[in-house]
C-alpha positions in Angstrom: -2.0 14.7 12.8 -2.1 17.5 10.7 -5.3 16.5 8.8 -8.8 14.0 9.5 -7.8 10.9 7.3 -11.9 10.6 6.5 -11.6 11.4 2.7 -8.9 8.7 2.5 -10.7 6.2 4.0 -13.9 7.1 1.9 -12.2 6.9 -1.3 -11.5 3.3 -0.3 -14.4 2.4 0.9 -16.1 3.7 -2.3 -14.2 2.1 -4.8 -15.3 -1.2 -4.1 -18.3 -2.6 -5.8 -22.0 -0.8 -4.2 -20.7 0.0 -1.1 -22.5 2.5 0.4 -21.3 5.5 3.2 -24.3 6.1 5.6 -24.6 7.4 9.0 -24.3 5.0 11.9 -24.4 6.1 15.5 -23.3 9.9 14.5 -19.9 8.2 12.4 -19.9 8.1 8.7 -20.4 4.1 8.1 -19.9 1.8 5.1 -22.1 -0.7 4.0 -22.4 -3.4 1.0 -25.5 -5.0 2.8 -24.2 -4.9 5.6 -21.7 -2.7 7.6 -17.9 -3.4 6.8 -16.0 -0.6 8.1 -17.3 2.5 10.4 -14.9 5.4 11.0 -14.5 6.3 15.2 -14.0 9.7 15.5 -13.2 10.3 19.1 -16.8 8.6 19.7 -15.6 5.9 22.4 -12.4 7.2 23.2 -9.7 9.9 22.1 -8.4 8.1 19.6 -9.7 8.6 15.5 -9.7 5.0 14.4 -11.8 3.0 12.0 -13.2 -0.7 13.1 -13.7 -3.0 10.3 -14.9 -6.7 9.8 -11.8 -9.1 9.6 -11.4 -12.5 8.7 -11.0 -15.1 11.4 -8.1 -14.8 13.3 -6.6 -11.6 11.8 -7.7 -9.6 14.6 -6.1 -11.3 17.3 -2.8 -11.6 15.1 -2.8 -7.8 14.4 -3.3 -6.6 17.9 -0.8 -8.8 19.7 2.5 -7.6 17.4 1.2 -4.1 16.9 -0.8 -3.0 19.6 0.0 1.2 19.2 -2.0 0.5 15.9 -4.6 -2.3 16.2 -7.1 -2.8 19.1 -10.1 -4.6 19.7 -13.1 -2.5 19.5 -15.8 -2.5 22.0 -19.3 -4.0 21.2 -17.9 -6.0 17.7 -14.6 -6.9 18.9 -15.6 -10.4 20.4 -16.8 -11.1 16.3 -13.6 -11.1 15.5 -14.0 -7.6 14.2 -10.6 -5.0 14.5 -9.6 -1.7 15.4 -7.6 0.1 13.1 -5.7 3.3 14.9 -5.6 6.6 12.1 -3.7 9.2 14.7 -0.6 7.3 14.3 1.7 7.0 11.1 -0.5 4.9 8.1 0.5 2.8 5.8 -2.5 3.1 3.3 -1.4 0.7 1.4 -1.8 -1.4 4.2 -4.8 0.0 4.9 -6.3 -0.9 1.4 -5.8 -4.4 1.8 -7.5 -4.5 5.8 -10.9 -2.1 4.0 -10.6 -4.6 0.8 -10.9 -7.5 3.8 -13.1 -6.5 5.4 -15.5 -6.0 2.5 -14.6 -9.6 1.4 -15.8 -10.8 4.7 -19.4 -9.8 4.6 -20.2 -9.1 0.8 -21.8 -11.4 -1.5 -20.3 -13.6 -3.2 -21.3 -12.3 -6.2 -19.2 -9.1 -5.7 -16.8 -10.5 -4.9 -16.1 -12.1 -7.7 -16.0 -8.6 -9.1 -12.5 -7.9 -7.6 -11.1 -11.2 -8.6 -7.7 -12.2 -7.4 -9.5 -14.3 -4.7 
């Protein structure tokens, strides 16, 4: 992978309404309240990946037909929450849609509302 897809994922991240990027755990994290996505750069393995909140069932769906791009990450994975691989091709339009999921999953309602379609 020619470069660190970080500033991608940032711009995502930070286009939704007050998220915030913060350190967690040395990795640049992403919180609206709480955390809905944290970048994993080589920090529990050697693979760059994100994990992200997901809603129920998603993450079990994702990782069985495409396991050279989803996982289940350690410590959140048995919430439900998924792995996202970023050293393999991307789809980031595909990508857009799992970050704007994962926000949907823990933000309030309230801001919610502010991306409508839902």
């Amino acid at each position: 992978m020619a470069t660190d897809p970080i500033q991608r994922l940032r711009e995502l991240c930070l286009a939704l309404p007050e998220a915030q990027e913060k350190l967690s755990h040395g990795e640049p994290t992403w919180f609206v309240r709480k955390v809905f996505v944290s970048y994993a750069a080589y920090h529990h393995d050697d693979r760059l990946a994100f994990w992200c909140a997901a809603p129920p069932g998603v993450q079990e769906e994702l990782v069985a037909e495409e396991p050279d791009r989803f996982f289940r990450p350690p410590y959140v994975g048995h919430r439900g929450w998924l792995g996202v691989y970023l050293d393999v091709a991307v789809d980031w339009t595909e990508i857009a849609e799992i970050v704007e999921d994962a926000y949907r999953a823990v933000a309030p309602k309230r801001l919610v509302a502010e991306l409508g379609h839902d």
